[in-house]
C-alpha positions as a Markdown table, in Angstrom:
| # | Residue | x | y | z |
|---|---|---|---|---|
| 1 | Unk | 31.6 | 7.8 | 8.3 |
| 2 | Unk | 29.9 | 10.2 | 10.3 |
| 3 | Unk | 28.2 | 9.6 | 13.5 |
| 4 | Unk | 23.8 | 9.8 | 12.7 |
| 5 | Unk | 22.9 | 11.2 | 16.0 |
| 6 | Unk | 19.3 | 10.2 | 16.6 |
| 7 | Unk | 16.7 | 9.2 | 13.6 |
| 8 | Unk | 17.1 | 10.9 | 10.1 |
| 9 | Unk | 14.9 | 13.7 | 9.1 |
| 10 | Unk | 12.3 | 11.6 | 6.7 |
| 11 | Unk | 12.3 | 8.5 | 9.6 |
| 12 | Unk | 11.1 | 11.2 | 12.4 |
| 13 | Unk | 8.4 | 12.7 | 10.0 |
| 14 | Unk | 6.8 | 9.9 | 8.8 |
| 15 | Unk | 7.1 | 8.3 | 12.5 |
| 16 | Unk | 4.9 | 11.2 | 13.9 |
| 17 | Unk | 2.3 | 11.1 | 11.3 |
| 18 | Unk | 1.6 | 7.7 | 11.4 |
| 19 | Unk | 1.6 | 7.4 | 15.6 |
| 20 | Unk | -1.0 | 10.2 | 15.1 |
| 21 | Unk | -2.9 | 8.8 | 12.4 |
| 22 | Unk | -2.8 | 5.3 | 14.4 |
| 23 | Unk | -4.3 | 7.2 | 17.3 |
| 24 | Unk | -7.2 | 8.7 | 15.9 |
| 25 | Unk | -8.1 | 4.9 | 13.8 |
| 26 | Unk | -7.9 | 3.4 | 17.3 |
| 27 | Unk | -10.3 | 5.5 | 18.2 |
| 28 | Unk | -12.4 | 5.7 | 15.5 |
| 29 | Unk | -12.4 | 2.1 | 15.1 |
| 30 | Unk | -13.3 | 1.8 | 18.6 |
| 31 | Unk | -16.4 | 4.0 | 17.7 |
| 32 | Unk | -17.6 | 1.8 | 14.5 |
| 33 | Unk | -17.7 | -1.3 | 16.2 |
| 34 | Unk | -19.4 | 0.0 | 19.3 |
| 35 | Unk | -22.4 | 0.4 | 16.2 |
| 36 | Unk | -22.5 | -3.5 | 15.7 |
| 37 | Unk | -19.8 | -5.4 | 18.4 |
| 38 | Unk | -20.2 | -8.7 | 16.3 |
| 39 | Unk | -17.9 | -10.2 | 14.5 |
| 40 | Unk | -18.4 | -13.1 | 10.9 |
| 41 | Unk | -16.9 | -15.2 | 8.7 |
| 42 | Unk | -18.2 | -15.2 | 5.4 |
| 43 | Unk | -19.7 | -12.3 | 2.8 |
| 44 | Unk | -22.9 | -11.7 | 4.9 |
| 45 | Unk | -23.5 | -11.6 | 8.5 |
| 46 | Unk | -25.9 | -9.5 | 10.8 |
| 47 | Unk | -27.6 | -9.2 | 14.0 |
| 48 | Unk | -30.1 | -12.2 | 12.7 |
| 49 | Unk | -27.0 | -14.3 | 12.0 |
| 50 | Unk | -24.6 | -16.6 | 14.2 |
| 51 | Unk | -21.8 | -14.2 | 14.8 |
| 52 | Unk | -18.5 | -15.7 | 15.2 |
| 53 | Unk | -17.7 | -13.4 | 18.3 |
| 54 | Unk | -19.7 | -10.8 | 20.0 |
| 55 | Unk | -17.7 | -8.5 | 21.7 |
| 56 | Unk | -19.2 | -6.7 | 24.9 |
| 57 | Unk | -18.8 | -2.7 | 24.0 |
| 58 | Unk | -21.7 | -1.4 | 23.9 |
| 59 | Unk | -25.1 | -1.8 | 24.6 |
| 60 | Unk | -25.9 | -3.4 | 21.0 |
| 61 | Unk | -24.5 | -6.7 | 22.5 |
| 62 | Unk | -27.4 | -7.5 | 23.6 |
| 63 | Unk | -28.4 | -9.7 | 21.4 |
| 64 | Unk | -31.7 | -10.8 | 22.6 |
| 65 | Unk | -33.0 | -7.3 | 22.5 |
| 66 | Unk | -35.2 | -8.6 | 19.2 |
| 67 | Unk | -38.9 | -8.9 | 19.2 |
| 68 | Unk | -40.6 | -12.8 | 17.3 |
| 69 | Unk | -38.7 | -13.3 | 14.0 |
| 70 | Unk | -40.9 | -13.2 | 10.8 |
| 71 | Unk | -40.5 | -15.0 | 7.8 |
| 72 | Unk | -40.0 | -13.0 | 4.7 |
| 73 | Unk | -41.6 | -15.2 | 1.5 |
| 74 | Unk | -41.4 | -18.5 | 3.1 |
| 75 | Unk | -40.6 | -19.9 | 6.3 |
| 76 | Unk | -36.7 | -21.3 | 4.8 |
| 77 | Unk | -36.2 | -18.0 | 3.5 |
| 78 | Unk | -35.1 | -14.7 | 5.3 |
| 79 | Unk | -36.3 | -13.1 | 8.2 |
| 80 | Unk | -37.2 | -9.6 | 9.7 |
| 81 | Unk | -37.5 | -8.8 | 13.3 |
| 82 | Unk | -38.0 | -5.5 | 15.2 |
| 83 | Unk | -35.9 | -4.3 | 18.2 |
| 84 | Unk | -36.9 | -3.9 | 21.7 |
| 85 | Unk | -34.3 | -1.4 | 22.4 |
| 86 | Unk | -32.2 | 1.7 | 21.0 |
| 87 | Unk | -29.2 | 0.7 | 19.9 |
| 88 | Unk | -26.1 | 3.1 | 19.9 |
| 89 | Unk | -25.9 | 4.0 | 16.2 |
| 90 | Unk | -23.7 | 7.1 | 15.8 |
| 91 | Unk | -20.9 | 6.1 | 14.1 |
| 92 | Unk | -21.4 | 8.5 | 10.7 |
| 93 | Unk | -18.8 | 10.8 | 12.0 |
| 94 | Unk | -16.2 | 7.9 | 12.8 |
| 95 | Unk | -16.4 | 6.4 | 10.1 |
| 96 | Unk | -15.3 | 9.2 | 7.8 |
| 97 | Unk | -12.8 | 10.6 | 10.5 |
| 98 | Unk | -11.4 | 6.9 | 10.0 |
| 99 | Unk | -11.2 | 6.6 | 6.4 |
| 100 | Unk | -9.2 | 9.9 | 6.5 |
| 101 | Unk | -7.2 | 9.0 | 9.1 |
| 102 | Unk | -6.3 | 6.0 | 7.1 |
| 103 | Unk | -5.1 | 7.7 | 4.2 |
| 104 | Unk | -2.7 | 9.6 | 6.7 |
| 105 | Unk | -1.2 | 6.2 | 7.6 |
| 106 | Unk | -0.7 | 4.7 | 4.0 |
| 107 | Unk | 0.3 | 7.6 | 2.1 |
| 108 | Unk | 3.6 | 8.5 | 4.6 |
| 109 | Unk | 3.7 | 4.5 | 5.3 |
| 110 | Unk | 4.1 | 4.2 | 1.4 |
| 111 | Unk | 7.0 | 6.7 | 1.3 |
| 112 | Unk | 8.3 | 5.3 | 4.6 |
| 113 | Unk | 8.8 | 1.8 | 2.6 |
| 114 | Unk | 10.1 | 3.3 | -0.5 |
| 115 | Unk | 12.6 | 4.9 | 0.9 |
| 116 | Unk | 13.4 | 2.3 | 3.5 |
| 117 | Unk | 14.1 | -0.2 | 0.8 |
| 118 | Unk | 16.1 | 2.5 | -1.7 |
| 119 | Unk | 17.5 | 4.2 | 0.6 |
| 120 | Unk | 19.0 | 1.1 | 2.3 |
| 121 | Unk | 17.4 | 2.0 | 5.9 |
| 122 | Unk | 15.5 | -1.4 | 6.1 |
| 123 | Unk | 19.1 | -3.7 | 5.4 |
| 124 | Unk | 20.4 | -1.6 | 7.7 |
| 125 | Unk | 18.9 | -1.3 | 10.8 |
| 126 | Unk | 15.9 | -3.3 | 10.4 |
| 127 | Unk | 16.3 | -6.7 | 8.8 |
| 128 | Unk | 18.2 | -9.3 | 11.4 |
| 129 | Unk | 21.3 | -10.8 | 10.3 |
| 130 | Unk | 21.3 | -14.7 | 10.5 |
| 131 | Unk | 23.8 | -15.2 | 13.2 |
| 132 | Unk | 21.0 | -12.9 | 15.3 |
| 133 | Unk | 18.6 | -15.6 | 14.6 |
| 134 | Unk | 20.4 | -18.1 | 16.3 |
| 135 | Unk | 18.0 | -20.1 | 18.8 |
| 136 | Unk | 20.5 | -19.3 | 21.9 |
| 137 | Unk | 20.6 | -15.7 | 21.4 |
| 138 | Unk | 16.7 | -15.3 | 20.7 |
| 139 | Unk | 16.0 | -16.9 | 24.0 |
| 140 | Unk | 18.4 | -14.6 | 25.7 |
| 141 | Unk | 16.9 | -11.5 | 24.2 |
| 142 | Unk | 13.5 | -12.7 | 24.8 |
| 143 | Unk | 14.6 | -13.2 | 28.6 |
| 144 | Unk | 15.6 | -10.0 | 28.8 |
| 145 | Unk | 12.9 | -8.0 | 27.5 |
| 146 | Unk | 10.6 | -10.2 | 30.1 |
| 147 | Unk | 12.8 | -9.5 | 33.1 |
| 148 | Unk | 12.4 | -5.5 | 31.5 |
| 149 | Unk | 16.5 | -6.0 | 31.5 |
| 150 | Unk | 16.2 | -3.2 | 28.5 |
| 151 | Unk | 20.1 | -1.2 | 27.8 |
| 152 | Unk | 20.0 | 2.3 | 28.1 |
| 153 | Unk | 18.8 | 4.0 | 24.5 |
| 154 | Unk | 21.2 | 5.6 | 22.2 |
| 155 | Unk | 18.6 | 7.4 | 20.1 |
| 156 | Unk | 20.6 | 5.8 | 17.2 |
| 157 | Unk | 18.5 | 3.0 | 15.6 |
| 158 | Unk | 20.7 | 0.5 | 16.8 |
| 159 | Unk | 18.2 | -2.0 | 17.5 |
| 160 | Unk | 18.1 | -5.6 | 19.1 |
| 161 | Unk | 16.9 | -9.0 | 17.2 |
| 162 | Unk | 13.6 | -9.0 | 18.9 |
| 163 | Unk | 13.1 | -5.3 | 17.8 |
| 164 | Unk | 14.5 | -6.2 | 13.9 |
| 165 | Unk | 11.5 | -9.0 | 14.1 |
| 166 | Unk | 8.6 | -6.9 | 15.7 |
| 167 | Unk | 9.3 | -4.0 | 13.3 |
| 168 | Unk | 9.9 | -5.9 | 9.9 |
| 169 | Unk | 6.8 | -7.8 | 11.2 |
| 170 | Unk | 4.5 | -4.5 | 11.5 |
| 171 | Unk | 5.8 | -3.0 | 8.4 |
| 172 | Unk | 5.7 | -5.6 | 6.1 |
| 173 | Unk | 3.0 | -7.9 | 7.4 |
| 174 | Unk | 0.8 | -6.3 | 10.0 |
| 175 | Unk | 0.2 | -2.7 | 8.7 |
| 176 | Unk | -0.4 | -4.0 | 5.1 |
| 177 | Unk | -3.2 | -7.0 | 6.0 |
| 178 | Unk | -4.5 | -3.8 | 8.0 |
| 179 | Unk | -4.9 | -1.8 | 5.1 |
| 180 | Unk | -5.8 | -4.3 | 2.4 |
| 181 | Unk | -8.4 | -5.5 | 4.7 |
| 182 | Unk | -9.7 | -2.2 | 5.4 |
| 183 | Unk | -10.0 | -1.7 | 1.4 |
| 184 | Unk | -12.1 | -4.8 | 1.1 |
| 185 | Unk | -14.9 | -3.6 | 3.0 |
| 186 | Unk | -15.0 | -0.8 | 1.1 |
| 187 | Unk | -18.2 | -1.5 | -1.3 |
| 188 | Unk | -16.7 | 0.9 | -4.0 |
| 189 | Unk | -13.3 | -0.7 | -3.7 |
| 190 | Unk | -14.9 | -4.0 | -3.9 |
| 191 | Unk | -17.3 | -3.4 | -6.8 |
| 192 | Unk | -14.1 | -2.2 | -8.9 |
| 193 | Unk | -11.8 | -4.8 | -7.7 |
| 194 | Unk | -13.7 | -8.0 | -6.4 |
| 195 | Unk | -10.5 | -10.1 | -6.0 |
| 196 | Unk | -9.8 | -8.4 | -3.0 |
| 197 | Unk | -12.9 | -9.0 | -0.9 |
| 198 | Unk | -12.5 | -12.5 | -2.1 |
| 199 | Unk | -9.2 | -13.3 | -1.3 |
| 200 | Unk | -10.4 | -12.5 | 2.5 |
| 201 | Unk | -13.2 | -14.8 | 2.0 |
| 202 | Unk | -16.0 | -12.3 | 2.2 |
| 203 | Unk | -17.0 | -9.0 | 3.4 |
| 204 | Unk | -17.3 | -10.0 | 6.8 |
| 205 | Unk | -14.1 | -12.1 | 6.4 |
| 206 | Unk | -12.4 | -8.9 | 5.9 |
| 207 | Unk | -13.7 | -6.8 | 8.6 |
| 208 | Unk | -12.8 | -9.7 | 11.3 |
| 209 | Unk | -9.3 | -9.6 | 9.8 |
| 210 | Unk | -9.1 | -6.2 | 10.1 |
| 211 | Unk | -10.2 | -6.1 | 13.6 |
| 212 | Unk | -7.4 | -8.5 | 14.8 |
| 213 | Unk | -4.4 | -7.4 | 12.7 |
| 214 | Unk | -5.4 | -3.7 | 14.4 |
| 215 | Unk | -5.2 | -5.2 | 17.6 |
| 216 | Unk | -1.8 | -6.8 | 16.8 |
| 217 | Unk | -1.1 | -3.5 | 15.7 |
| 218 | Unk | -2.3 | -2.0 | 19.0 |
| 219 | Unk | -0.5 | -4.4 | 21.3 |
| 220 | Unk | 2.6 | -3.6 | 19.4 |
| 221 | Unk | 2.5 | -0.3 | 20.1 |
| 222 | Unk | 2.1 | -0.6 | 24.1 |
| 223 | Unk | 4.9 | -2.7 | 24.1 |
| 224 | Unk | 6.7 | -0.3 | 22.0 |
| 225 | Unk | 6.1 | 2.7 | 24.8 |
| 226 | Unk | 6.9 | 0.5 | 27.1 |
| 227 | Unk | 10.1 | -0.6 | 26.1 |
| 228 | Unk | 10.9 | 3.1 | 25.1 |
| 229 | Unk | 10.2 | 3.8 | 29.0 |
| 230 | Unk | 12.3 | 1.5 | 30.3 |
| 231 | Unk | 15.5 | 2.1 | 27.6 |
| 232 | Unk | 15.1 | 6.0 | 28.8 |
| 233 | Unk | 12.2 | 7.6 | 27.5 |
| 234 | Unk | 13.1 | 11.4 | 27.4 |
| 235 | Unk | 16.5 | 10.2 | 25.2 |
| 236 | Unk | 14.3 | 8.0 | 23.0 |
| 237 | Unk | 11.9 | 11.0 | 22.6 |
| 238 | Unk | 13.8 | 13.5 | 21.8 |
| 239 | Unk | 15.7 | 11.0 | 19.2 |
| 240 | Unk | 12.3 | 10.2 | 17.4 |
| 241 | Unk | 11.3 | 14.2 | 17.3 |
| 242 | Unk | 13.3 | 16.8 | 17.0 |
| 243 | Unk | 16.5 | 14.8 | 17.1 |
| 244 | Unk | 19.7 | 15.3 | 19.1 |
């Protein structure tokens, strides 16, 4: 059996499109909610509504920028108010950059699982055996990666438990409620195929899902560089690139 020095060809490719595509959605992303930095639970929800969490991005947080509320019909039915200040509302650009940016993480992420699973990739390097899930040796790997007690990389993807778990967990968890959330905002995607918005709860349901699975997402990739840093980054790099 021959020695694979660094990541195969297809594993590199797909890697780099995707940490691309992730970095322009995390900006993008960043951009859209800056428009309206509230967050629901439920099909409807605006800035007349009890958010479920307002996040302080922009100036639009200010909620109590809002002139008298009027009735609309009757005073149990809906209201209108005016603004008392301009909100940032330039998010037309960022929301198309996003979409297509999307479509550059789930068509490679598709072929990326396909052949992960065919090709045997996944069983291989990816999915933890059960004598790695034993209770003693998860608490000694998870000691280690506190204490930043990394080994030295090989550029081979010879990876430990914690790594097996935090990638299966992104790839078959994370990334997809990313997505399918992401989908079930879309009011064309949701008009063809209502089940989806509905098995988020709502609209709103969705886009707070979204949010917090991209921020899982997020988190796992600073402590992906990090741990890259401290196993020997320029090894690690050059693995995950152009190869060895």
């Amino acid at each position: 059996m021959t020695d694979m020095r660094g990541h195969v060809r297809w594993v590199r490719v797909s890697h780099g499109i995707v940490a691309a595509s992730l970095l322009v959605l995390a900006a993008t992303g960043f951009v859209i909610l800056m428009a309206h930095p509230r967050l629901y639970w439920g099909d409807a929800g605006n800035d007349l509504t009890p958010a479920l969490i307002e996040l302080p991005i922009s100036r639009n947080y200010r909620h109590a920028g809002w002139s008298a509320s009027t009735p609309i019909g009757d005073a149990a039915g809906a209201v209108s108010a005016s603004r008392t200040y301009a909100i940032f509302n330039e998010n037309g650009w960022g929301r198309s950059l996003h979409f297509l940016a999307a479509w550059c993480l789930v068509l490679p992420g598709l072929f990326y699982l396909i052949e992960g699973l065919a090709g045997g990739h996944f069983r291989a390097h990816l999915w933890p055996a059960l004598r790695e899930l034993r209770l003693d040796r998860l608490r000694r790997a998870i000691a280690d990666h506190l204490r930043l007690r990394v080994p030295p990389g090989t550029g081979r993807p010879d990876y430990n438990v914690l790594q097996k778990l935090a990638y299966s967990s992104v790839i078959f968890v994370t990334i997809p409620l990313t997505v399918l959330s992401g989908l079930a905002m879309s009011p064309a995607i949701g008009a063809a195929v209502p089940l989806l918005p509905r098995l988020f709860g709502g609209f709103q349901s969705a886009r707070t899902v979204h949010f917090f699975a991209f921020v899982v997402l997020i988190l796992f990739v600073v402590t992906h560089i990090v741990m890259v840093v401290a196993s020997g980054f320029r090894r690690q790099i050059r693995a995950m690139t152009w190869g060895e």
